[in-house]
C-alpha positions as CSV (number, residue, x, y, z in Angstrom):
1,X,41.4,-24.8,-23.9
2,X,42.0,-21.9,-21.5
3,X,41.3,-18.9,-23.9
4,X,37.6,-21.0,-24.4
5,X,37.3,-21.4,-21.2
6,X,37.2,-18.0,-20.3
7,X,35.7,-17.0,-23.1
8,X,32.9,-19.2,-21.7
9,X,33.0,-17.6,-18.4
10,X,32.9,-14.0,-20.0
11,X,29.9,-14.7,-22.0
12,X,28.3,-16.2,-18.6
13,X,29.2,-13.1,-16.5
14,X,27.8,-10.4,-19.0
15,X,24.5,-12.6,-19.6
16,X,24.5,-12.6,-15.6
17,X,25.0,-8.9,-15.9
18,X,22.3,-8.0,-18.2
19,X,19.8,-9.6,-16.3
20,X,20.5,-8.5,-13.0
21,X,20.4,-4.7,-14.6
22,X,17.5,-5.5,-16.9
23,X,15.5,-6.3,-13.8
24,X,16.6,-3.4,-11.8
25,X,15.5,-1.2,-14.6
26,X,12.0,-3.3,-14.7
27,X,11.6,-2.8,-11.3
28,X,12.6,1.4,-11.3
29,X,10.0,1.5,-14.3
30,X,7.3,-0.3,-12.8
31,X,7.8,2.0,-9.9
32,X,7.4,4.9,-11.3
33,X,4.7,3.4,-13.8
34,X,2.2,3.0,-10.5
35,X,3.2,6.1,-9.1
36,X,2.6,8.3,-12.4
37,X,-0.7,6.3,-12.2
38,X,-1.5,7.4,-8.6
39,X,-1.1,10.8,-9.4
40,X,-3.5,11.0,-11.6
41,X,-6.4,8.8,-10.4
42,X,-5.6,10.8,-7.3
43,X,-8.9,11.7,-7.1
44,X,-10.9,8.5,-7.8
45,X,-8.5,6.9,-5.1
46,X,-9.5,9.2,-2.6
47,X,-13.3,9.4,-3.7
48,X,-13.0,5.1,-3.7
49,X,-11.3,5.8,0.2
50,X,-14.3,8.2,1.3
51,X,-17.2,6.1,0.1
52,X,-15.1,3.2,1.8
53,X,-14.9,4.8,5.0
54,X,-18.8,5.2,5.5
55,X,-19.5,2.0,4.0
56,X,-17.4,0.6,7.1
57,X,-19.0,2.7,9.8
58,X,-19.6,1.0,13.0
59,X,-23.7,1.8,13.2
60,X,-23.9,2.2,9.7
61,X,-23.9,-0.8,7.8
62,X,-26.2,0.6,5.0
63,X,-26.1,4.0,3.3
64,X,-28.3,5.5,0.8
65,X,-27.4,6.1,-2.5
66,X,-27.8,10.2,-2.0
67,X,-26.1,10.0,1.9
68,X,-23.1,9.0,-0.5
69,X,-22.9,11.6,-3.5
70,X,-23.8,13.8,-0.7
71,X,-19.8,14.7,0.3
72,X,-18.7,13.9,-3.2
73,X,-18.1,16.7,-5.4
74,X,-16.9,16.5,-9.4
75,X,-17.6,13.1,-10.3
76,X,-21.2,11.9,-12.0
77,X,-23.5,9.5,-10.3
78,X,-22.6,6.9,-12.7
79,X,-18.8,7.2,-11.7
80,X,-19.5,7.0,-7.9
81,X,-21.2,3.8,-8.4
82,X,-18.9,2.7,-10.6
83,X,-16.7,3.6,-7.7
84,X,-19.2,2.0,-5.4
85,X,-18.4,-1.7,-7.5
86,X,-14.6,-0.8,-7.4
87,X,-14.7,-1.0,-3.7
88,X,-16.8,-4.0,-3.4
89,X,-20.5,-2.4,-2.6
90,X,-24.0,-3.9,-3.6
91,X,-26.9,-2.2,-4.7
92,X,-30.1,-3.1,-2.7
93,X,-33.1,-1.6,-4.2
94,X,-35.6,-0.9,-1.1
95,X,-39.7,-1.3,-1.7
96,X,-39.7,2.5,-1.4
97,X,-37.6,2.9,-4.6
98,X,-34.4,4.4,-2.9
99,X,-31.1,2.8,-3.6
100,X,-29.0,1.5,-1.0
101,X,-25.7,0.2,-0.8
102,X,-23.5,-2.5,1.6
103,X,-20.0,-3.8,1.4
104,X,-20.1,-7.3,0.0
105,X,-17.5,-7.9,3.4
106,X,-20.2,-6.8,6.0
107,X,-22.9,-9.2,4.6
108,X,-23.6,-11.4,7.7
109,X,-23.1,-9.0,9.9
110,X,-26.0,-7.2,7.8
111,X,-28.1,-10.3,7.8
112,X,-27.0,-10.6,11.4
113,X,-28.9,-7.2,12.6
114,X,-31.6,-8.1,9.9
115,X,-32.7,-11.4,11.8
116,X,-32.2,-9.5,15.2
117,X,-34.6,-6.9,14.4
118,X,-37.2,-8.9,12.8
């Protein structure tokens, strides 16, 4: 009964054991998975941060479509508005024919200034 027993209790500690370092190595690999991954959308992440950054402008709630490619450089216009979605921007077409864009998150405070200066 005693050599089961502990063969019970060795069987328990090494399926403990396995599991604690399987996880560990998950969580090392995912770590590194995302980082690998930042490094190389480096560029898109800080393209996505730029066009975030006017987007949230105090004045600004707006921005034309060419104010935005304006201080991006290397990516095509179907990227940055790609880029535009990824951050959560709307295209507003304008009766002019200009594109415009707005963060989905500053909507009523958009309508807000809207109704104020109609």
């Amino acid at each position: 009964m005693t050599e089961a027993l502990w063969a019970l209790i060795g069987v328990l500690v090494g399926t403990f054991g396995t599991g604690l370092f399987n996880l560990h190595a998950q969580r090392r690999q995912f770590e590194h998975n995302k980082e690998m991954f930042l490094l190389q959308n480096r560029s898109a992440e800080v393209v996505k941060q730029l066009l975030s950054d006017m987007l949230n402008h105090k004045t600004n709630i707006d921005r034309s479509f060419s104010a935005l490619r304006t201080p991006i450089g290397g990516f095509t216009d179907d990227q940055i508005r790609v880029f535009l979605h990824d951050i959560g921007a709307k295209k507003v077409p304008r009766d002019d024919g200009a594109e415009w864009w707005y963060l989905l998150a500053r909507q009523e405070e958009r309508l807000a200034r809207k109704q104020a200066a109609a």
